[in-house]
MARMARLUM-348973 format. One record per residue (C-alpha): residue number from 1; residue in one letter; x, y, z. Coordinates in steps of 0.001 Angstrom, whole numbers, plus 500000, padded with zeros to 6 digits. Example, Ala and Ser with C-alpha at 12.3 -4.5 7.8 and 13.67 -1.06 7.14 Angstrom:
2
+-----+------+--------+--------+--------+
! pos ! code !   east !  north !     up !
+-----+------+--------+--------+--------+
!   1 !    a ! 512300 ! 495500 ! 507800 !
!   2 !    s ! 513670 ! 498940 ! 507140 !
+-----+------+--------+--------+--------+
//
This chain:
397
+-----+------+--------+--------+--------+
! pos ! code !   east !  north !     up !
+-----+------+--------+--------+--------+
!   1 !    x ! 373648 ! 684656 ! 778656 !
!   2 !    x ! 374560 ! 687561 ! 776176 !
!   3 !    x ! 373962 ! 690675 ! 776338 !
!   4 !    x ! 373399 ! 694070 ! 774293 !
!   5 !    x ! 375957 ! 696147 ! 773715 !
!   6 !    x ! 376420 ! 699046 ! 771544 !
!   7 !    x ! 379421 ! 701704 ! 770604 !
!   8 !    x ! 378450 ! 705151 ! 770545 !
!   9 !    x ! 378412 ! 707651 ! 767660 !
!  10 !    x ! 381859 ! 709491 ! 767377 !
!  11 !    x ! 383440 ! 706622 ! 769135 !
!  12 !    x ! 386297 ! 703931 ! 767217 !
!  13 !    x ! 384658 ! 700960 ! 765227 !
!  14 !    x ! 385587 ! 698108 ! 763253 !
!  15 !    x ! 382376 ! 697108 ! 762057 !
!  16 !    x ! 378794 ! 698752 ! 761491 !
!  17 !    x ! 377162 ! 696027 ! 763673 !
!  18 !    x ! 379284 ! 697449 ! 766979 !
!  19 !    x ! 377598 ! 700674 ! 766450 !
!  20 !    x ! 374324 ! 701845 ! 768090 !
!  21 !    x ! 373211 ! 703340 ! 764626 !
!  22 !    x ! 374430 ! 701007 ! 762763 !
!  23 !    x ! 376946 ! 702521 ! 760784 !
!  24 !    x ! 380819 ! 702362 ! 760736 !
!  25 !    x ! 382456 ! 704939 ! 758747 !
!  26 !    x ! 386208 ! 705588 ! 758669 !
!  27 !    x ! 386838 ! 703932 ! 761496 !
!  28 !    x ! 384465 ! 706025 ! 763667 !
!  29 !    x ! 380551 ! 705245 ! 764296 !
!  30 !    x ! 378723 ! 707735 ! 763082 !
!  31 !    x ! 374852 ! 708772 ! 764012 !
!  32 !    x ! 371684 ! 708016 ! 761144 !
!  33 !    x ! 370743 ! 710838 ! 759168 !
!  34 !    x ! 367164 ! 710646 ! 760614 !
!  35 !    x ! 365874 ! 710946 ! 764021 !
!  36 !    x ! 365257 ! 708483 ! 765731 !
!  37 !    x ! 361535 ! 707156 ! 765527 !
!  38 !    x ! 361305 ! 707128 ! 769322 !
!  39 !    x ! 362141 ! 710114 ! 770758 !
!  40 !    x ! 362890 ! 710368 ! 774141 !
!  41 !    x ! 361128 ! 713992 ! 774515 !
!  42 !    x ! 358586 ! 715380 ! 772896 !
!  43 !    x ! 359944 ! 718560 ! 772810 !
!  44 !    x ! 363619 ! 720645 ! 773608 !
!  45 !    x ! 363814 ! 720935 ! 776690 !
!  46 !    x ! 363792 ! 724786 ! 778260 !
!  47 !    x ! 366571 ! 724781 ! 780408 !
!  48 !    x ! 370115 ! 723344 ! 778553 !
!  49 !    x ! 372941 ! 722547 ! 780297 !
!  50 !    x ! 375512 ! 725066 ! 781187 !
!  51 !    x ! 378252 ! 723290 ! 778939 !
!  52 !    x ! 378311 ! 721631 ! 776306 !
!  53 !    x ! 378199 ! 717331 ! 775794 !
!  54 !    x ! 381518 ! 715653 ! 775987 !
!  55 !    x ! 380881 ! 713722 ! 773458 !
!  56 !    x ! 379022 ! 716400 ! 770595 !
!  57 !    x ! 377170 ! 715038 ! 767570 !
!  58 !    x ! 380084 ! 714392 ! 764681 !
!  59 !    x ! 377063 ! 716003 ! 761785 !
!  60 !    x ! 375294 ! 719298 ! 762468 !
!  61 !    x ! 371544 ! 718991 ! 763412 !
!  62 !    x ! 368941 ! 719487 ! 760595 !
!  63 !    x ! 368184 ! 723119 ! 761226 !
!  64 !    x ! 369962 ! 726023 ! 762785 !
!  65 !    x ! 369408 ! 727314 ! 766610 !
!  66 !    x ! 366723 ! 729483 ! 767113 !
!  67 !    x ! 368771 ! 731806 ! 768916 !
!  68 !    x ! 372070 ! 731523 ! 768429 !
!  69 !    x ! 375085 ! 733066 ! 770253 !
!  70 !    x ! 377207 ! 734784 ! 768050 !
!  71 !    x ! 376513 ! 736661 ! 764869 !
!  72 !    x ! 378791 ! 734848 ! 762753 !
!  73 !    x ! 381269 ! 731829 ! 763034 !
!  74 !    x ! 384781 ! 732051 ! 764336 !
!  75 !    x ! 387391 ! 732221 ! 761992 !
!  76 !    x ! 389838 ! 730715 ! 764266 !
!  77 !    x ! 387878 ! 728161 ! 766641 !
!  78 !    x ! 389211 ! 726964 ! 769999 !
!  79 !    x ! 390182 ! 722966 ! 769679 !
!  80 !    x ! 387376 ! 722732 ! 772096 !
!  81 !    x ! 384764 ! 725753 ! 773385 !
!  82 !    x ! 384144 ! 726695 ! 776857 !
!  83 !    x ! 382606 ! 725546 ! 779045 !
!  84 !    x ! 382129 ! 728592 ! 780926 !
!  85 !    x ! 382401 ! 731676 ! 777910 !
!  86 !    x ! 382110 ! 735570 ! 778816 !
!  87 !    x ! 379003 ! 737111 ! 777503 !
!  88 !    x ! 381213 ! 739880 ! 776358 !
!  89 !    x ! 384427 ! 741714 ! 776775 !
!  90 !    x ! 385253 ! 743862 ! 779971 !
!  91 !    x ! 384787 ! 747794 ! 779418 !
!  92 !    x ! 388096 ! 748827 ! 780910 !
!  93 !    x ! 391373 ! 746067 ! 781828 !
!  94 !    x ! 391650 ! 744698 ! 785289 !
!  95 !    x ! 392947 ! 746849 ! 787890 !
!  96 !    x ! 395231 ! 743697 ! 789224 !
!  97 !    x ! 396234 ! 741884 ! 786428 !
!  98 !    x ! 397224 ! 738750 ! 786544 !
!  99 !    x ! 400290 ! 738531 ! 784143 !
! 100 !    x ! 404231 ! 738261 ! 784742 !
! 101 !    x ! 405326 ! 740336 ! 781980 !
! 102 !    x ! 408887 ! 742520 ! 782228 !
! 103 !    x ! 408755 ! 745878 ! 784490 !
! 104 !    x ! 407065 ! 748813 ! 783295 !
! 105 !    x ! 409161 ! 750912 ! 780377 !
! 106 !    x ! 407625 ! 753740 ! 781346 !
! 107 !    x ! 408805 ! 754419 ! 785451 !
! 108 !    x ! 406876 ! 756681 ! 787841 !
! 109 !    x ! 407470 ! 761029 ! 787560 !
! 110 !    x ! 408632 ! 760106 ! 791276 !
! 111 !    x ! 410147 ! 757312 ! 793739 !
! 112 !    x ! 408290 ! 755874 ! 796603 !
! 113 !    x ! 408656 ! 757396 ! 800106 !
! 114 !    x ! 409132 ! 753222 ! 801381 !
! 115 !    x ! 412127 ! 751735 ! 798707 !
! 116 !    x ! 412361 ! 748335 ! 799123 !
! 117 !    x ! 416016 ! 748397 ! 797893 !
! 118 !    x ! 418467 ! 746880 ! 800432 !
! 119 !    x ! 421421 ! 748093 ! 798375 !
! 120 !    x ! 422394 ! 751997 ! 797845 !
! 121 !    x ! 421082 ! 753976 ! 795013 !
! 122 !    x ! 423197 ! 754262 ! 791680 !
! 123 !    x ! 423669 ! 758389 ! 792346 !
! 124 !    x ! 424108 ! 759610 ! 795871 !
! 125 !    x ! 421799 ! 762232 ! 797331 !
! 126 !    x ! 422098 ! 765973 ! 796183 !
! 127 !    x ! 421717 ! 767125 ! 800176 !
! 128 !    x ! 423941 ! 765057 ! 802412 !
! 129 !    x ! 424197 ! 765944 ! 806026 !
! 130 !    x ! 427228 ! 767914 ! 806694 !
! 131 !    x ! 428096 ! 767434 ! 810057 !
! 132 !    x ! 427648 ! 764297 ! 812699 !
! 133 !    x ! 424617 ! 764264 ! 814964 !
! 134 !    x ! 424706 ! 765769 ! 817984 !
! 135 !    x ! 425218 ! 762863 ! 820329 !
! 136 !    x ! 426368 ! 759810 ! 819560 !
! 137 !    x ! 424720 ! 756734 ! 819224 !
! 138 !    x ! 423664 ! 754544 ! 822306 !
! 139 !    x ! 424803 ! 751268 ! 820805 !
! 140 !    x ! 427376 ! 751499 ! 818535 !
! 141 !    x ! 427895 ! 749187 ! 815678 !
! 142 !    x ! 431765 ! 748481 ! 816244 !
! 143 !    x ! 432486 ! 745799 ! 818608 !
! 144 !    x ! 436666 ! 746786 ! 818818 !
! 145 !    x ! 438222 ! 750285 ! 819899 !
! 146 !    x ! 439671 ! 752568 ! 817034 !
! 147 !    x ! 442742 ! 751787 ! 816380 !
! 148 !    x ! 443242 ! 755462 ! 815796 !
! 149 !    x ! 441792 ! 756886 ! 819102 !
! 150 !    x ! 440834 ! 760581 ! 819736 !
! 151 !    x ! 444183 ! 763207 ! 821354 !
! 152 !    x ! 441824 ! 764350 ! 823648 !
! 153 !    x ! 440919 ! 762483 ! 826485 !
! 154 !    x ! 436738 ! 762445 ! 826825 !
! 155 !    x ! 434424 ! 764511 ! 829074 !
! 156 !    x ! 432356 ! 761470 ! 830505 !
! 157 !    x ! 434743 ! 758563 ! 831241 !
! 158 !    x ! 432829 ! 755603 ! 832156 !
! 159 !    x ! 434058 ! 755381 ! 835859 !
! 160 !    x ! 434195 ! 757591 ! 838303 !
! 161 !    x ! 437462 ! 756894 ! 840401 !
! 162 !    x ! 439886 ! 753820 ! 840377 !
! 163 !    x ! 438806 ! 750390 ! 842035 !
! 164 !    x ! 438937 ! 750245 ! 845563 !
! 165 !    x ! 440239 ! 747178 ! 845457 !
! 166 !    x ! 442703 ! 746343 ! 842375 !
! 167 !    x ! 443306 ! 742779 ! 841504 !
! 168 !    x ! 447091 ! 743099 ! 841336 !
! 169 !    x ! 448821 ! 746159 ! 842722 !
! 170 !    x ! 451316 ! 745323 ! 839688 !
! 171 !    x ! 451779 ! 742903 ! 837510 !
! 172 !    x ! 453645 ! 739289 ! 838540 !
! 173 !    x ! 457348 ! 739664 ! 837006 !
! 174 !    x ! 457038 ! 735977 ! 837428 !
! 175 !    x ! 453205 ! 734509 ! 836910 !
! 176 !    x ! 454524 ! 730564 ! 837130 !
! 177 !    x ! 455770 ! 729251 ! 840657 !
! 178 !    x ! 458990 ! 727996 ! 840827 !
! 179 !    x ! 457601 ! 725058 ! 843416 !
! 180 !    x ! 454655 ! 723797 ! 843994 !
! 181 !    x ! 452706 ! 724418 ! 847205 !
! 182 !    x ! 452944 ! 722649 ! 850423 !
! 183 !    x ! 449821 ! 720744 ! 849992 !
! 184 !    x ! 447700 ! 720378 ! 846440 !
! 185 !    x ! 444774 ! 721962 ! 845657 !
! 186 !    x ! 441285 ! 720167 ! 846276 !
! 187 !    x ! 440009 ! 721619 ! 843144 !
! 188 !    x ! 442956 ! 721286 ! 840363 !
! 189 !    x ! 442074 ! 723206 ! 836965 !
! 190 !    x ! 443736 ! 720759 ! 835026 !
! 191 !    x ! 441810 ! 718645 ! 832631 !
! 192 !    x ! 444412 ! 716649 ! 831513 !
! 193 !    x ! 446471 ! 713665 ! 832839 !
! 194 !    x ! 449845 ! 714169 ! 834048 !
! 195 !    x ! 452743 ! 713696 ! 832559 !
! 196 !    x ! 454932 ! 711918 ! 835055 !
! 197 !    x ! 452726 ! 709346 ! 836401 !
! 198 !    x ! 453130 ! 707513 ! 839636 !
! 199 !    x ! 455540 ! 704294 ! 839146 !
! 200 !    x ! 453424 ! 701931 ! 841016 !
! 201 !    x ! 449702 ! 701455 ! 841673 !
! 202 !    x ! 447861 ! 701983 ! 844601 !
! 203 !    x ! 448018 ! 699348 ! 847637 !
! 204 !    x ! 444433 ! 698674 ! 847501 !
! 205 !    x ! 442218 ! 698121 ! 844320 !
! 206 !    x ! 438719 ! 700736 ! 844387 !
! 207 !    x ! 435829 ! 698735 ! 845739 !
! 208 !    x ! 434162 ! 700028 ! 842095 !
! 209 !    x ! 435945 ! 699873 ! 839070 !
! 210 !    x ! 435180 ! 701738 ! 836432 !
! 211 !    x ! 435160 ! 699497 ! 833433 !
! 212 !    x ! 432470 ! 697156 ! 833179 !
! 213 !    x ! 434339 ! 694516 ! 831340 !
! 214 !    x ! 438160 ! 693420 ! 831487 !
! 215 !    x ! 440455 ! 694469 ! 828885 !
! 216 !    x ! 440715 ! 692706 ! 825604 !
! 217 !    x ! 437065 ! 691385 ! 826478 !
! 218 !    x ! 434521 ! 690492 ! 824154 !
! 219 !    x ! 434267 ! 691200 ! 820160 !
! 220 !    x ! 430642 ! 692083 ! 820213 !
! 221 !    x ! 427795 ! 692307 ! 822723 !
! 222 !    x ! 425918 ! 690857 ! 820141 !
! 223 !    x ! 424321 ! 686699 ! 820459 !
! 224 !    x ! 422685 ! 684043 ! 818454 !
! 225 !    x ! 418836 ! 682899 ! 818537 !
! 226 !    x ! 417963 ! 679998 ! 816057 !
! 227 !    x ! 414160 ! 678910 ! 815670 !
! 228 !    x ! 412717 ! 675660 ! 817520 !
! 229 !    x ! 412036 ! 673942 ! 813910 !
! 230 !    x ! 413581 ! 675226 ! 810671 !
! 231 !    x ! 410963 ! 677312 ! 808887 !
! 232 !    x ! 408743 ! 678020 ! 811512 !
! 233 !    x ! 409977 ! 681158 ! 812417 !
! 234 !    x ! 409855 ! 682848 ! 809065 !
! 235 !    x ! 407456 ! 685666 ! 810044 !
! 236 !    x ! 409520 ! 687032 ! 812780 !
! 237 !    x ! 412696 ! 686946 ! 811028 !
! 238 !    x ! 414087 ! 683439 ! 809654 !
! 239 !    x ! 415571 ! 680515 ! 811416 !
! 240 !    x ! 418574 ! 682448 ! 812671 !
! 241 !    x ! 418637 ! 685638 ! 814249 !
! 242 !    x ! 421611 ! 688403 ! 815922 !
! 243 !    x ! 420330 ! 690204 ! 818931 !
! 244 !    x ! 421706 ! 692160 ! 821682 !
! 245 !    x ! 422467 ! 689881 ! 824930 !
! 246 !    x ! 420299 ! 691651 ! 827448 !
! 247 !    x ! 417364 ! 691085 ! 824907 !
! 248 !    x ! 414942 ! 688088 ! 825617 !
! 249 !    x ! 414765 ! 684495 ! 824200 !
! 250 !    x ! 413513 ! 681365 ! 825449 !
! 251 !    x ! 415529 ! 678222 ! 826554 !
! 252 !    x ! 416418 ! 674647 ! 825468 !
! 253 !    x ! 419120 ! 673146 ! 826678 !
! 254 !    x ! 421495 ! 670488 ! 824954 !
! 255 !    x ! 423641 ! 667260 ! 826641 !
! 256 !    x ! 426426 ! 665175 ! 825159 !
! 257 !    x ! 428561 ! 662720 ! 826513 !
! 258 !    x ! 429873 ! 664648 ! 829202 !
! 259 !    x ! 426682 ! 665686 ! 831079 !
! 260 !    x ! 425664 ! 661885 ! 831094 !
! 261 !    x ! 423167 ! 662412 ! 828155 !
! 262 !    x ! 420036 ! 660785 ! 829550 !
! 263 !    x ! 417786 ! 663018 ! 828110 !
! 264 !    x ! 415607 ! 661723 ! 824686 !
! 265 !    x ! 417528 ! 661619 ! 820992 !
! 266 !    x ! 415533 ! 663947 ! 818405 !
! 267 !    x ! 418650 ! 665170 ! 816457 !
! 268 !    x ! 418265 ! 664119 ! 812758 !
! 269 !    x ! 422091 ! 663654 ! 811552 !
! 270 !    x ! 424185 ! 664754 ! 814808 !
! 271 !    x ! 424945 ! 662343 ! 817145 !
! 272 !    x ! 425083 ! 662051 ! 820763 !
! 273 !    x ! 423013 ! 664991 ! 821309 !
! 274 !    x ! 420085 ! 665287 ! 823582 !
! 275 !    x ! 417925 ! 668394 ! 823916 !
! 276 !    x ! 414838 ! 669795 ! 826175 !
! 277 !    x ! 412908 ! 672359 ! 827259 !
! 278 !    x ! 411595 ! 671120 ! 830709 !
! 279 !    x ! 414183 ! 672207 ! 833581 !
! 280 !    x ! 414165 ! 670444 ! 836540 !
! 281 !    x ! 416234 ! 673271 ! 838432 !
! 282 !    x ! 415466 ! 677051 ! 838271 !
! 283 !    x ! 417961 ! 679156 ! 839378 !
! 284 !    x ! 417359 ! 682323 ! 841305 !
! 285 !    x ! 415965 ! 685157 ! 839457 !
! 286 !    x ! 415002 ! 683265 ! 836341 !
! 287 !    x ! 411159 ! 683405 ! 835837 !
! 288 !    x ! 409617 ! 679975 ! 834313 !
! 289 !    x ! 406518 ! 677854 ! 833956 !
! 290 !    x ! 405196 ! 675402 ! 836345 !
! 291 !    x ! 406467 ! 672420 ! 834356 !
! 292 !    x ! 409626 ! 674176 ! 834084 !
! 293 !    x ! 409393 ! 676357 ! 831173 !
! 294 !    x ! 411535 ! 679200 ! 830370 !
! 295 !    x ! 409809 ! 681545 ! 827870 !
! 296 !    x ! 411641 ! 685282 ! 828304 !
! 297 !    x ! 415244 ! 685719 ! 829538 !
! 298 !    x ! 418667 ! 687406 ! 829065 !
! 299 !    x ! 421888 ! 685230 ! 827128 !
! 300 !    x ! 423401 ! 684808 ! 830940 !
! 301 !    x ! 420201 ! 683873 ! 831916 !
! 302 !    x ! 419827 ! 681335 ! 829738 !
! 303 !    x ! 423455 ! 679748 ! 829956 !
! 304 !    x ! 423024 ! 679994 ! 833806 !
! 305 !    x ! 419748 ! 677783 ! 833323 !
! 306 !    x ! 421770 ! 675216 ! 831078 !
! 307 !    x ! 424394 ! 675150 ! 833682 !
! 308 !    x ! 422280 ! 674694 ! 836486 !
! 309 !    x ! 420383 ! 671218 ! 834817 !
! 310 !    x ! 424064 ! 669754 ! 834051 !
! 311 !    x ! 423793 ! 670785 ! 830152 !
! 312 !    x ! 424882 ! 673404 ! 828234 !
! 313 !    x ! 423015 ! 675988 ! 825302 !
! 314 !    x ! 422648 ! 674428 ! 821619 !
! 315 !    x ! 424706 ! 674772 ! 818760 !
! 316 !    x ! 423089 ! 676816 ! 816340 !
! 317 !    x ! 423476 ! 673664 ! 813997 !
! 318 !    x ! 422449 ! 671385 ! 817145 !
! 319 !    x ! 419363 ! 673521 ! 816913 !
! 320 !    x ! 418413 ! 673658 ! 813293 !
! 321 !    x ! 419089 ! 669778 ! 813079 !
! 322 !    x ! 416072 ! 669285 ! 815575 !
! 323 !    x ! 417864 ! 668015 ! 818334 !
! 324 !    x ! 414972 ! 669736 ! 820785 !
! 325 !    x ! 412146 ! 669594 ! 818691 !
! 326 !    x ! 408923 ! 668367 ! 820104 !
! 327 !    x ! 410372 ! 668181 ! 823485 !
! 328 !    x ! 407795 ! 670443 ! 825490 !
! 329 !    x ! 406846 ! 673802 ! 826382 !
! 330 !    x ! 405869 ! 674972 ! 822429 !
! 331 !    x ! 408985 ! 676514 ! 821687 !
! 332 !    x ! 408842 ! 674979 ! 817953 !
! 333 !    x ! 408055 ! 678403 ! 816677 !
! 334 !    x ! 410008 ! 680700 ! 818737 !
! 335 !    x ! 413632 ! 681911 ! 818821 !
! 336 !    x ! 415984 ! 680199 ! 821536 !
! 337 !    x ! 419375 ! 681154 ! 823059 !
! 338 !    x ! 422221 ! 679312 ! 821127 !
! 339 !    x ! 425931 ! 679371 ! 821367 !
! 340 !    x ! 429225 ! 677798 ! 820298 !
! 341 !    x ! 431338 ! 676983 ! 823181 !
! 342 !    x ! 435100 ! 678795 ! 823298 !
! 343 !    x ! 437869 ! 676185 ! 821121 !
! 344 !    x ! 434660 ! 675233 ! 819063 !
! 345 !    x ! 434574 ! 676687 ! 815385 !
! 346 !    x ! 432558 ! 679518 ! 813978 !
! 347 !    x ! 432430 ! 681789 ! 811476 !
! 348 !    x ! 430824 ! 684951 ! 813677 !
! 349 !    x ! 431660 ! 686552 ! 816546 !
! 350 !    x ! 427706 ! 686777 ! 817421 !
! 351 !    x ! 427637 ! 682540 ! 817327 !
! 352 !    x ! 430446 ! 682505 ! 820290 !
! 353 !    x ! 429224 ! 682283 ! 823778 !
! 354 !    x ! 432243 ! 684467 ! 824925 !
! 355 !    x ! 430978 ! 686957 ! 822030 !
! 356 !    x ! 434992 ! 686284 ! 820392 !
! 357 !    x ! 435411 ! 684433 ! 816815 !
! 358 !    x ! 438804 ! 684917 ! 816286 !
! 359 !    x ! 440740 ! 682819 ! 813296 !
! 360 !    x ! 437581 ! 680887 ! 812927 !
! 361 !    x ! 437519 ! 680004 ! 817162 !
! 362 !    x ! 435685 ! 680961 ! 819719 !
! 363 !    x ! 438436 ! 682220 ! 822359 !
! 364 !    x ! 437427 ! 683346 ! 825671 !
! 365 !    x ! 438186 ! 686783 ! 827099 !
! 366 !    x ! 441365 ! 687497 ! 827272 !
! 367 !    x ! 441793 ! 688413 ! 831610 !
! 368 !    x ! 440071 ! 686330 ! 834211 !
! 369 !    x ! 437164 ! 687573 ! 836395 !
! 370 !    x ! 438520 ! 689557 ! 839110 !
! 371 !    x ! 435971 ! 688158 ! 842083 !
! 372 !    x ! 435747 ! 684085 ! 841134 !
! 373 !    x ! 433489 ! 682301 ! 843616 !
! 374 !    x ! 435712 ! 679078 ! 844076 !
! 375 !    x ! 439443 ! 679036 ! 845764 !
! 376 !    x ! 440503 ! 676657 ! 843414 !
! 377 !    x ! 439768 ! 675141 ! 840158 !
! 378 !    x ! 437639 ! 672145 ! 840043 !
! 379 !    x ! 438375 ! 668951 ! 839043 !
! 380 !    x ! 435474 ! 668618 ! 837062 !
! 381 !    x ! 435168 ! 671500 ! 834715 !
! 382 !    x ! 432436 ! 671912 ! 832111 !
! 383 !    x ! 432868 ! 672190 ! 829153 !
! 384 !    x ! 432065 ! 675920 ! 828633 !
! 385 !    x ! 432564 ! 678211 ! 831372 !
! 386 !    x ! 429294 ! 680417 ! 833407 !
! 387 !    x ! 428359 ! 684054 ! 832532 !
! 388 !    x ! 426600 ! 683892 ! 835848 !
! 389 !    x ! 428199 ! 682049 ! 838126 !
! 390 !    x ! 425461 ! 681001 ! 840972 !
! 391 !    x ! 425841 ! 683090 ! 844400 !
! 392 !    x ! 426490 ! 679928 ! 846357 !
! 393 !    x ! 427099 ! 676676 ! 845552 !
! 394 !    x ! 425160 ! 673784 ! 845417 !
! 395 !    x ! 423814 ! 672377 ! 849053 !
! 396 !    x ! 425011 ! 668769 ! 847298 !
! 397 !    x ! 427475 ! 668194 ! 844584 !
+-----+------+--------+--------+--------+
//
């Protein structure tokens, strides 16, 4: 339906019909030069408001104020008046004004006992002292001895009589030894490594080392995680993710030709790929579902459960083609472990299972483990090697 509306006097117009009176002059509605024949109040009221309308009347009223508050007009009127005027002047300035105008040109008969100076005045004083105190000071300022020190030797030395018991009775004429002692010490001071190392190494390894990787090991302790379904994981970061390798990521596992591949096809363009989520075998210390779920574990965890059901972790491409989709547990929305086995290509260092993308390759580290479980190779290798190797082998093969 439509309503009334209205533009108030004083307010922009483009036509007298906007305006509550009716009239649009200049561009600006202005009031009717007759009251209103309906008054809202039948008389002023007794008590006005403190300050004045924001939005005043643009004509003057018909007749003056009874009692009006100046005795004659301004010549030089604010843009706007007060809303809080004095009644009158103060009788004498403030005690604390408020202004920041320059210092005083007219200084005190007489400084103040409490300068606040921190630098000396321009003229010295007329009375300096002319001799030193009488004692001197406990703590001296000077943290070094004169370099110019008194002829006299003073009244109070500081001690009393020599040490009983010297540190040297003289001074070495030779500090360094010429040979070394009979036996070393237990506590050396050195900090540093020798210089003449021994030739050969010790005739048993520690039972600890103290590295806790072999040399020239991995590029990056950083892994893969790809998303059960493209696009499904968008609101916890995307279909691909890097993540440290001790953080935790659920498992599906992937077969080809040589695992026997007998598990069901979902892959949409990659062949000879078969994925799932339901793991027959658990292996020690990995936590999973009933129906042999694995929702929350480590990279070696995860390539240790692959390993131990005769398959291996995804492809991050194996992944994102679907080749585990729909094949249990719910992990269509979730990040799993993936990896790209060593001689496979790659473009980061994260996508390698051996954390190593080197010329485009996974490579595997570079020195062998220094404890492997087996006394000889098998015959039968996978096709990626184990993190975690099991603690014992199988009870069949």
């Amino acid at each position: 339906v439509h309503l009334w509306v209205a533009i108030a006097s004083g307010d922009a117009c483009s036509t007298d019909s906007e305006c509550e009176s009716g009239s649009c002059n200049g561009g600006t509605c202005v009031p009717t030069s007759s009251p209103t024949a309906k008054p809202v109040t039948g008389s002023p009221t007794s008590s006005p408001t403190s300050s004045p309308s924001s939005k005043p009347t643009v004509a003057p009223s018909a007749s003056p104020s009874a009692s009006p508050v100046t005795t004659g007009p301004t010549t030089s009127p604010t843009s706007s008046p007060s809303s809080k005027p004095t009644v009158s002047p103060s009788v004498s300035p403030s005690a604390r004004p408020v202004t920041s105008s320059p210092i005083t040109t007219s200084p005190s008969i007489s400084p103040t006992p409490k300068p606040v100076t921190e630098s000396p005045s321009a003229t010295p004083t007329a009375n300096p002292t002319k001799s030193p105190s009488s004692s001197p000071i406990a703590t001296p300022t000077t943290g070094s001895p004169t370099i110019s020190p008194s002829k006299n030797s003073t009244g109070s030395p500081k001690t009393g009589s020599p040490s009983s018991s010297p540190v040297s009775k003289s001074p070495s004429s030779s500090p360094v030894t010429s040979s070394p002692s009979s036996s070393p010490s237990a506590n050396p001071t050195t900090l540093s490594p020798t210089l003449q190392p021994t030739q050969s190494p010790s005739a048993s390894p520690t039972s600890q080392p103290t590295t806790s990787a072999p040399s020239g090991g991995e590029n990056t302790s950083l892994r893969t995680q790809a998303c059960g379904v493209p696009n499904r994981c968008n609101s916890v970061g995307g279909d691909k993710v890097t993540v440290s390798k001790t953080a935790s990521g659920a498992v599906r596992c992937c077969r080809d030709p040589s695992h026997g591949g007998d598990w069901d096809y979902k892959c949409i363009s990659i062949p000879d790929v078969w994925g799932e989520s339901n793991m027959q075998v658990i292996p020690e210390g990995i936590n999973a579902s009933s129906n042999g779920c694995v929702a929350e574990t480590d990279f070696a965890g995860a390539i240790e459960t692959c390993q131990a059901n005769d398959a291996r972790l995804c492809t991050p491409e194996e992944m994102l083609d679907q080749c585990t989709k729909g094949t249990g547990c719910q992990f269509n929305n979730v990040h799993l472990w993936v990896a790209i086995a060593s001689g496979d290509a790659c473009s980061t260092d994260s996508e390698c299972e051996s954390g190593s993308c080197n010329g485009g390759t996974c490579v595997p580290t570079s020195s062998p483990t220094a404890k492997p479980v087996t006394g000889s190779p098998t015959s039968s290798p996978t096709s990626s090697p184990s993190s975690k190797p099991t603690n014992a082998p199988s009870v069949s093969p």
